[in-house]
N, C-alpha and C positions, 0 to 999 in steps of 0.2 A: 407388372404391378404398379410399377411407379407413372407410366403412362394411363393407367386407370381413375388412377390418384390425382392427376396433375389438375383437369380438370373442376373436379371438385376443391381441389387447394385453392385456386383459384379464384371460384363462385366465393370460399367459405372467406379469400381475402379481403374481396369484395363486398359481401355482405355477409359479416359470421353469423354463429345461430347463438342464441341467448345463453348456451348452457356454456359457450367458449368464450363470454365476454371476461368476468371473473381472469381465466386463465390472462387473457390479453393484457386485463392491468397489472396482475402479477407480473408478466413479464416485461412490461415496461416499467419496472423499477428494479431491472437488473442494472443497469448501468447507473440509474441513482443510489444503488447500495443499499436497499434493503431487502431484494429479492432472494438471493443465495442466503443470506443470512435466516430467511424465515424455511427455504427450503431445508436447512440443516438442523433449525429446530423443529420442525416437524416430523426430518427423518429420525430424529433421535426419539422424541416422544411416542412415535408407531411404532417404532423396533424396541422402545423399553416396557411398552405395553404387550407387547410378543412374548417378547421374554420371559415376564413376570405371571403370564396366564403358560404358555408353555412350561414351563418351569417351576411350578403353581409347586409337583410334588416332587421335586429335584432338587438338589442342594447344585452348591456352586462345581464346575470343572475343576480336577487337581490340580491342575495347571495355575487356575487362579488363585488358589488354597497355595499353592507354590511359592506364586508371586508375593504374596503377602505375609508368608512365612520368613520369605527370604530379606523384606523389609523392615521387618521389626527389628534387625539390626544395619546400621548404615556403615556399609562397608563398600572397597573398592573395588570389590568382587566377592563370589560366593563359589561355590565345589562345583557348579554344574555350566553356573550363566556369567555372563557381565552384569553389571549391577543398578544399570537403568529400569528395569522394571520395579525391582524392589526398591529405587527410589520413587517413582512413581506411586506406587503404591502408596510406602505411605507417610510421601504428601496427601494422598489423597484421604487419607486416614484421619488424619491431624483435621478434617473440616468435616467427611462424612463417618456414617456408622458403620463397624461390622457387621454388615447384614448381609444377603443374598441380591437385594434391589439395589445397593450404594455400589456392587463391585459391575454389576450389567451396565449401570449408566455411566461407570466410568471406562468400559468397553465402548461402548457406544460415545461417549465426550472425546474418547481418543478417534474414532471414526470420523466424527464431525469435524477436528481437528484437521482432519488427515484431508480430508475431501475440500477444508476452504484451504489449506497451503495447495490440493490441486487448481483450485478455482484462483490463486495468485500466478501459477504458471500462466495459464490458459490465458486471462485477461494480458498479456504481454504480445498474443498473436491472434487475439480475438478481442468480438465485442457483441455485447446483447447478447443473441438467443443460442450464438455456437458455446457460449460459456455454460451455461444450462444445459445445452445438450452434454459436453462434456459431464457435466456433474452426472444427467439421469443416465446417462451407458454404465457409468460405474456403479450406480447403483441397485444397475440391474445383475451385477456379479454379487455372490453368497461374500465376498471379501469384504465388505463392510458391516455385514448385520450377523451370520452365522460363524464365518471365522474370527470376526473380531470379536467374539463375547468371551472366549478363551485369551484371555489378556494375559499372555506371556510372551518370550525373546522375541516371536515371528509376530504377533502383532501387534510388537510395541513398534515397530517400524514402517506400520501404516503411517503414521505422523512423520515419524527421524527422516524419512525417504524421499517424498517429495520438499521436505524442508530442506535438505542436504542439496538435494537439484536446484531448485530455485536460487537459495544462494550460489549454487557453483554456477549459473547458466547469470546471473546479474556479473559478477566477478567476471566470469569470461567475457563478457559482454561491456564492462561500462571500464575492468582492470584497476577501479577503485579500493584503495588503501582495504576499507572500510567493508565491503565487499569482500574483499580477499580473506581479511579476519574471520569473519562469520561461514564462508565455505571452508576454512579448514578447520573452525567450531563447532559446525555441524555434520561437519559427516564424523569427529570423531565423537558426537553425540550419537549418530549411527552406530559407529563400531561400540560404543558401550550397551546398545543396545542385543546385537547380535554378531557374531564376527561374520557370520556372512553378509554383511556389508561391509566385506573387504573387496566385492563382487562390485558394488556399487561405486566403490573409492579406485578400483580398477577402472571401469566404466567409464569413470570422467577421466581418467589421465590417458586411455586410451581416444576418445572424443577431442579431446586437445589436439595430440599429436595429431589424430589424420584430418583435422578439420584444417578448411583451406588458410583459415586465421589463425593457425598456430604460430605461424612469427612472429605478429603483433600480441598475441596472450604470452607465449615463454620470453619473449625479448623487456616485457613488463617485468615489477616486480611482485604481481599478482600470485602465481604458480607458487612461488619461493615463500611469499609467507603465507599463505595458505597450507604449507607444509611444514614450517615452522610451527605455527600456531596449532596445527593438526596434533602436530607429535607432543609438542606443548602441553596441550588437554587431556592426553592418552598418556601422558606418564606416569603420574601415581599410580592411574590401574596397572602399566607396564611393571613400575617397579613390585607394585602387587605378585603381577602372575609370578617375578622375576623371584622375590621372596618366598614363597608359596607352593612352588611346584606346576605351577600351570593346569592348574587342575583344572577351568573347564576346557584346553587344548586338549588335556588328557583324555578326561572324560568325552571330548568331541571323538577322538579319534578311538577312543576304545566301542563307542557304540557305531559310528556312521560308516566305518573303514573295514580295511578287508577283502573286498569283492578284487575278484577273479578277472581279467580284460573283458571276456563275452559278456559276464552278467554285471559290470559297471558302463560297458556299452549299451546294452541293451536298459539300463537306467537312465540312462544320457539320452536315448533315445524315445522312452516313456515321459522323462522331464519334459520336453519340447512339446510332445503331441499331448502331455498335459496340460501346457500352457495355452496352449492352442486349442484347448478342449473348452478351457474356463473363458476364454474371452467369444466363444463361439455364438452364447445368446446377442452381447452387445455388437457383434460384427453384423450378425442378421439383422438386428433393427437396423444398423448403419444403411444397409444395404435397399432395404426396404425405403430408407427415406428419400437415400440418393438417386435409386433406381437406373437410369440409362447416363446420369451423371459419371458412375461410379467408370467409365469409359474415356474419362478425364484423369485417372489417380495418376499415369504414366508421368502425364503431363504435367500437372502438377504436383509431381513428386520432384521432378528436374526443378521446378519452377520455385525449391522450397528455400525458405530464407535459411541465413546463416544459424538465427533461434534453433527453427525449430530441425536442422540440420544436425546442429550439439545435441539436442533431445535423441534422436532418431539412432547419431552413435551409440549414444550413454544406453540406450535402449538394447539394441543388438547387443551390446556388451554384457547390459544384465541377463541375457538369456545365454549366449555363447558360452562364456565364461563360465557359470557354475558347471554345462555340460563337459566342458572340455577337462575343468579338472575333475571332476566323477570319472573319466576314463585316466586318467594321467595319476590319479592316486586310488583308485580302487574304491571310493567313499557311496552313501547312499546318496540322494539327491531329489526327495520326493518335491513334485511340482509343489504343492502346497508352501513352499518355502519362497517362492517368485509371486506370491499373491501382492504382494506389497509394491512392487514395479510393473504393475498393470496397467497404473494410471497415465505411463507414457503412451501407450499405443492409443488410447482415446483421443490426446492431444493431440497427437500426431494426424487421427485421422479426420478431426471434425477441425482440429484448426488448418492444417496444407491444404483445406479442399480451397479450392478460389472461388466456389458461388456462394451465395448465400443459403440458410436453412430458412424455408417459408413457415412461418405460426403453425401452419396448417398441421405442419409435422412436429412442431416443437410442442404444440399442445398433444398433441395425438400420444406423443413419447411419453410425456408427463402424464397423462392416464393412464397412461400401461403399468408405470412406477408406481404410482399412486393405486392404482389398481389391485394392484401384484401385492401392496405392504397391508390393505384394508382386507382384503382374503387372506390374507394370513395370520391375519390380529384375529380375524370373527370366523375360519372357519378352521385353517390348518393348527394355530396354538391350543383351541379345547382339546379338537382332535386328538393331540400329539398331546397332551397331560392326561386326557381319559386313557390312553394306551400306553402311557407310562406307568400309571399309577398301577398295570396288570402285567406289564412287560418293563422290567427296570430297567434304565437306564447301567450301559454295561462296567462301570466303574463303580458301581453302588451308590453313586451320588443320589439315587433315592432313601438312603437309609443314613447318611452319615452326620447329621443335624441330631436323629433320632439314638443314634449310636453313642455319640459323644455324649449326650446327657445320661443317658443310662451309664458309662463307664464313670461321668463325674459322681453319680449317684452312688456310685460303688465305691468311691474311695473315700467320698465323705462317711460314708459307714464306719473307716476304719482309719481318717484321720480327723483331726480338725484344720488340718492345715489346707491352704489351695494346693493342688497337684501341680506341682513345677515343672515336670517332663513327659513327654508320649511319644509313643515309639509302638514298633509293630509293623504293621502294612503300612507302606510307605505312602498311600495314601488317605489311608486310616488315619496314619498321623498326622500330615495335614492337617485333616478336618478335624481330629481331636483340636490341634493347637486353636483352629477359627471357631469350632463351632461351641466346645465346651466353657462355658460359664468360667472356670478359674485360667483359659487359653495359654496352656502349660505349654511351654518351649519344645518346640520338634527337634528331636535327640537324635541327629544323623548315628550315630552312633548305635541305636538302637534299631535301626530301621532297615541294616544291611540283610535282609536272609540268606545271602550268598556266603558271607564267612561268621564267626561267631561274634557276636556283638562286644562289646567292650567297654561298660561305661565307666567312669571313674569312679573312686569312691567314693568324691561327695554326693555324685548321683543314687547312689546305693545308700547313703546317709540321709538324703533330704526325701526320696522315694521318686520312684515314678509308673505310669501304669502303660499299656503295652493292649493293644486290640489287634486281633486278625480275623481275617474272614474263618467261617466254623469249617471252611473245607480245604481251605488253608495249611495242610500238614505242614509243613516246610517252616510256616512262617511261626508255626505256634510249637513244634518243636527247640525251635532257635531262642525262641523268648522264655520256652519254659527253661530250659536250660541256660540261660543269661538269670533269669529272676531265683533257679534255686543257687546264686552265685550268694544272695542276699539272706539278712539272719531269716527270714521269713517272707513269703509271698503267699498271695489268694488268686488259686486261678476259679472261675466262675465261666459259664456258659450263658448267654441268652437270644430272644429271638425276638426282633423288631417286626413291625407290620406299617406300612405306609396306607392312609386313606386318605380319597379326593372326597370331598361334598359326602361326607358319608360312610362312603363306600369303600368296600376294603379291598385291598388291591394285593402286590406283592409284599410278600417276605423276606426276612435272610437271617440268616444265623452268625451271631458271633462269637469267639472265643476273648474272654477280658483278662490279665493279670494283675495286678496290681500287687507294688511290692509299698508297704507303706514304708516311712520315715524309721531309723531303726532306733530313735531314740523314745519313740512311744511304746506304750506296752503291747505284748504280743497278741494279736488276736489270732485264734486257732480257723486253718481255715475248714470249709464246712466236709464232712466225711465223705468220700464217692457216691455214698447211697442218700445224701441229701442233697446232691446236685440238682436233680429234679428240679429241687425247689428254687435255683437261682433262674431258671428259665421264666422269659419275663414278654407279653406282646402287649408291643407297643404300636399307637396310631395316630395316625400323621398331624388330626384336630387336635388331641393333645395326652403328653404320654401317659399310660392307664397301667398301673402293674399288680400283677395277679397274684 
């Protein structure tokens, strides 16, 4: 293939064709600094315009409903996560809206992030056009555009991950003061992010040690305050978990733990070949470009500097490491959790090479990218909203925009007050707290259908209401019996209808409670044989009830 190609690279360096000139001057102001930059705003504006036609009849992921649940109070932790994403959040709150479009583009402003702290590695063992190819291999992985739109613990560390490298790879490298502070700032920016960037912070102390310069890095006072300053940064939230019960340890270990040696080997062993699965499109283009080159790697791999030497550890670290303890503690270990430490194998592989990459192929790449995002903005996102709007989306994120209103509906019936609390389906409630009009506090408390819910009395005194899905026994037994705990509750049935351009699409059925305020007067709720009448369809243009 690449012997095919060579030729043609050639003629096209000689004399391009008109339609690659464009490309050409883009890429000659990669090293004057505005190329990457225009390439990251434009990845972001074609993946928020995906989003926003894809997701035309879908509300947001509960994950991100999560995130920003868990934000609206600023704490040094939360029951599930560490507490960087719901800072994030909302900061990000405090400038943009609660909408559906402000939480996609701050998925995506975190990607763009994430990809130029790659492109600050890169430029340390490259220059020009290897720096761009890096960027387009990565963005030929789902980990920037369909994983990152789910903005929670895994990928708030597209950003924290390569920022935590770079500085620890400057630190190793230069053993300055200044340096030093900032890689043990940032990886424990990492670990608030998710603790498995303890995988990461292993990674580099393992990269130290067997790197040939470990005497000149440990014999410095780099290491030592890098770890000072680490544990420094990480203590409040320590004395947090320490106060607290550790509860998202707990909760780690009660959901991911347990497995059996065969079946956490044989996890260990799906992790790997899944990692290996997802970076398989960008290896093939690699391969493609380098063609009879790629008969060089051996050689310069021996050949490879001390840089990208440190990468290359910290690399195998990120991948070893989680497998080895999936076998060594029983835990689950799905590849999807290494999406974030991808971006070393790129560097690795387009910066160690020793020739250069001809235009020929660096424009060629860059259409393929550019290619791949304009087919998916004009054919795959109608696509995928027309067959949404008939086949929903399987967390009901097609209904939950439409559900929360009709529940605020309900309870403005029966108070005049905003609804302070929601509770029910645990991601019901979510979307109760973002999408409904008075964005009443999600009531962990309520949300348990595993044991009987519990809420305080002032809860039961200020009211709050409670949704589950209508097939939902479990979850609408638990609430009903939590809410006749109260001097009076309304339970009501209804059913939503989602429409695209029109057209009417899926259904769902919900079950509502609502227990109002107990110091208002009683309203009676309606007889069994008047339920009928609280059934209500609603569509997606705008809600209509019958």
């Amino acid at each position: 293939m690449y012997l095919a190609f060579s030729p043609m690279a050639a003629r096209s360096e000689a004399s391009p064709a008109r339609w690659r000139r464009p490309f050409l001057s883009w890429m000659d102001g990669i090293e004057a600094g505005w190329a990457v930059p225009l390439l990251l705003i434009g990845f972001v504006a074609v993946w928020q315009a995906f989003l926003a036609i894809a997701y035309f009849g879908g509300d947001l992921h509960p994950d991100v409903l999560e995130t920003w649940t868990l934000g609206r109070s600023i704490e040094w932790g939360y029951s599930k996560h560490p507490p960087l994403m719901g800072w994030i959040a909302r900061a990000w709150t405090s400038i943009f809206p609660l909408s559906n479009w402000s939480f996609q583009l701050m998925a995506l402003t975190n990607s763009a992030i994430a990809l130029w702290m790659v492109d600050l590695i890169s430029r340390r063992f490259a220059r020009g056009d290897k720096r761009l190819v890096v960027l387009l291999l990565l963005m030929l992985l789902p980990t920037y555009q369909f994983h990152a739109q789910r903005f929670n613990a895994n990928t708030v560390l597209l950003a924290t991950w390569p920022l935590a490298t770079y500085c620890f790879l400057r630190s190793f490298e230069t053993r300055h003061f200044g340096w030093a502070v900032a890689a043990g700032a940032t990886a424990a920016l990492a670990m608030l992010g998710k603790y498995y960037s303890v995988f990461l912070i292993a990674s580099f102390a393992f990269a130290a040690i067997v790197h040939p310069q470990r005497r000149a890095y440990f014999g410095s006072s780099a290491p030592w305050v890098s770890i000072a300053v680490g544990l420094a940064a990480l203590s409040p939230h320590m004395h947090w978990l320490a106060t607290t019960g550790a509860k998202p340890c707990a909760y780690a270990l009660a959901t991911h733990a347990g497995k059996a040696f065969a079946p956490s080997l044989l996890e260990a062993l799906l992790f790997i070949l899944g990692v290996a699965m997802v970076l398989a499109l960008p290896a093939a283009a690699w391969v493609l470009i380098v063609g009879d080159r790629l008969k060089k790697f051996s050689e310069d791999f021996r050949a490879m500097n001390a840089g990208l030497l440190l990468l290359f550890l910290v690399s195998v670290g990120t991948i070893l490491f989680p497998a080895i303890t999936t076998v060594a503690l029983g835990t689950d270990m799905p590849p999807i959790w290494a999406l974030q430490g991808l971006f070393l194998f790129a560097i690795l592989i387009v910066c160690g090479a020793s020739y250069p990459i001809e235009r020929f192929y660096s424009i060629n790449l860059a259409v393929l990218v550019i290619g791949m995002a304009i087919l998916a903005v004009a054919v795959v996102a109608p696509v995928h909203a027309l067959y949404r709007n008939i086949y929903p989306l399987h967390e009901g994120r097609n209904f939950y925009q439409l559900s929360a209103e009709e529940l605020t509906r309900q309870w403005r019936a029966h108070s005049d007050a905003t609804l302070p609390a929601a509770g029910g389906d645990d991601d019901l409630a979510f979307s109760l707290a973002f999408y409904s009009p008075d964005h009443p506090l999600y009531e962990e408390r309520l949300v348990n259908s595993k044991t009987e819910p519990s809420p305080d009395p002032i809860t039961f005194e200020h009211g709050w209401a409670a949704l589950c899905f209508g097939g939902d026994a479990a979850c609408i037994a638990v609430m009903e019996r939590t809410a006749a705990r109260a001097n009076r509750f309304v339970k009501s049935e209804f059913v939503v209808e989602s429409t695209l351009l029109g057209q009417s699409g899926a259904s769902e059925r919900f079950t509502a409670l609502v227990v109002p305020p107990s110091a208002e007067p009683t309203i009676a709720p309606p007889p069994a044989s008047d339920i009928s009448q609280d059934f209500s369809a609603v569509r997606r243009t705008r809600p209509k009830w019958n």
